[in-house]
Structures are given as C-alpha cells and as structure tokens.
C-alpha angles and dihedrals in degrees: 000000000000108000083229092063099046100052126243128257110225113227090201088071116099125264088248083048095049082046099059086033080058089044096048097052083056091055095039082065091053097263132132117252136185130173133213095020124163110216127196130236149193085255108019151333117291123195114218133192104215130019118198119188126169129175117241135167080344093304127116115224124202129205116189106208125205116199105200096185090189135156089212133058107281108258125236088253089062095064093038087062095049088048098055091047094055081047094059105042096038095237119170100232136005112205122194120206123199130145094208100059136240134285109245093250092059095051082048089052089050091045092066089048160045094274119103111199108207143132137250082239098048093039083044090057088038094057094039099056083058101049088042083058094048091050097050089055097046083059102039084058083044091056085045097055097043091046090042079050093055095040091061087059101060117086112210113199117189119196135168107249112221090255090055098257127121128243122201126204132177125203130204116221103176096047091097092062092049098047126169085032127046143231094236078044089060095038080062105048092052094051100072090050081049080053094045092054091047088056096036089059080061098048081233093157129217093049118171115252106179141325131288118254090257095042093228101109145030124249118207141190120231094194140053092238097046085048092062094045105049090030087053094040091056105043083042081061092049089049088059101049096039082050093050099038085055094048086053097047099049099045084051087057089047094066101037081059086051098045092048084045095053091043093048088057092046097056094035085049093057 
C-alpha cells in the first residue's frame, strides 16, 4: 500500500498528541482505549499509556501500549520495561509504539516474549491490507447477488433444429420492466467491475471499474482505494435498476394474476 493512501504520522506532534493519535486507530477497530491508565499489578502499580480491552468468546482481553514518541531507535531497556509490566499485571499482550524504529537488541528482547514492537504507520497498513480484503469480498458477494439476480431472469430455450442440429435462445423476461436498458445490458456492465475485483486481489493496478457514459470506453481505478469507491458506486447502480426492474415486474405479474383471477370468477359466475 502506497504511503500517500494510508496517511503519515508527524513526528513534530507532541508525545500526549501521538498518544491519543495511538488510542484513536484502536478505536477506530472497534476496540475499547484509554490513555494514561494505572494499572495494578501482582507487585506494584504500573502507569500505561495506552489500555486496550476488547470482548471475545466471553473473555476480556487486555493489550498494554507503550508511545515512545522519540527522535531516536527505541533501546532494549525499554522493552525490557513493557515486558515486565505485562509480566506483573497478567495482561495478554504489550504493544510498543515507536516511529524510529527500534535498536536490534530491543527487537531480540520482543521477540522472547509477549511484546510486540511496532509502529501506528506499520499496524495502520497492516489494518488496512486486511480491511481492504474484507471489503473486496463484501463486493465481490454483492457482484454475485446482483448477477444470480439477473440469471434467473434469462430464460434459455433449447430446440433441435430440422437438420439435426440445436438452436439456443435465450429471453429476457425482465427486460420490460428495464426498459430502455437490458438485462444482458446490466450483466455487462457488472462484469467489468467482477474483472476489476479479480485484478484488484493481485494488486494488478490499473484494474476497469465500469464503462464509460457513452460505452465506448473503459474507465479504470489506479488505486486500491479508488478502486472500492467507483467499483461499489456502480454495482450499487446496478443494484438500483435490477431492484427496480424486479418491483415493477412483479407487481406487473401481480396483476396479470388478478385480472385472470377476476376474469376466472366471472366466467365461472355466469
């Protein structure tokens, strides 16, 4: 992912600021952050700059996060410091944040134990390659409705032709209801969006995302998050016309199915 697209930490703003800037991406997860917590342990008291808690399988789960808002790698003793609090109050997982890095000693020192040294730029990219993948598959289910939708739709008639042969036709029936467009308009339409998603899963950029007004041409994203705004804009406007296409048609079988009703009892009245 592209630095531009996942935002920069400033390392100008002051260490309370980077704090509450660490508090705010965990809540932007859905998970619950407070800053400047004591925490008590087996041994002592320990203040924390950041608490993170979050409910699962009935369990609440708790992550002690350290800002070190430096202008220097973080040292081993620091660390050392974040792992023997974890150690004392039994928390689950202690997270170090720091933008300049860390010294090798102090990755050695994370790496035997439940601390994991990071950054709010690397655990932002890292959150965001996985929302990125959750998105990608909510509109890929999306596509799949909406074509399942249009399939259903399309009558396909097979005959024998008088040479022997076999003729295929297809019949729209929900065409009257989309007039002036088509369903086999609409099922191309959503295929270059179904390409797009394909190509996106490979990061292979540009990817097509829908036609151009005229249909002439083929308009494509060059980022990921470009990619997620005009794909999901334009099956959400196929949504709307399939949706509305299948309101009208039904309530145009509806009253077929009344006035043959009607019709039925009137002749079966006389």
């Amino acid at each position: 992912m592209a630095a531009s697209e996942r935002g920069s930490i400033r390392l100008s703003v002051p260490w309370r600021a980077y704090q509450e800037e660490a508090a705010e991406f965990f809540r932007s997860l859905g998970l619950r952050a407070e800053t400047d917590v004591t925490v008590q342990g087996v041994r002592t008291k320990h203040d924390v700059d950041v608490v993170v808690t979050y409910e699962r399988a009935g369990m609440t789960h708790v992550w002690l996060v350290e800002c070190k808002h430096l202008s220097r790698p973080v040292t081993k003793d620091r660390v050392l410091a974040l792992r023997a609090i974890v150690d004392d109050t039994g928390a689950d997982r202690g997270i170090m944040l720091a933008e300049r890095g860390y010294q090798s000693g102090a990755r050695e020192a994370a790496q035997s134990a439940n601390v994991h040294v990071t950054s709010i730029e690397d655990l932002r990219a890292a959150a965001w390659d996985e929302l990125y993948v959750v998105e990608l598959d909510r509109l890929a289910s999306r596509v799949e409705e909406v074509s399942e939708a249009l399939r259903l739709q399309l009558r396909t008639t097979r005959t024998r032709t008088a040479s022997g042969g076999r003729s295929v036709t297809s019949r729209d029936e929900l065409a009257p209801a989309l007039r002036p467009t088509s369903t086999f308009e609409l099922v191309g339409r959503l295929s270059l969006p179904e390409r797009g998603i394909a190509d996106a899963r490979r990061d292979r950029f540009p990817v097509s995302v829908k036609f151009t007004e005229d249909g002439k041409r083929v308009v494509r994203a060059a980022t990921r998050a470009e990619f997620l705004s005009g794909a999901g804009s334009e099956v959400g406007d196929i949504e709307g016309v399939v949706l509305g296409g299948l309101r009208r048609l039904l309530a145009r079988r509806l009253h077929a199915l009344i006035v043959q009703r009607t019709s039925e009892d009137v002749t079966s009245g006389g």
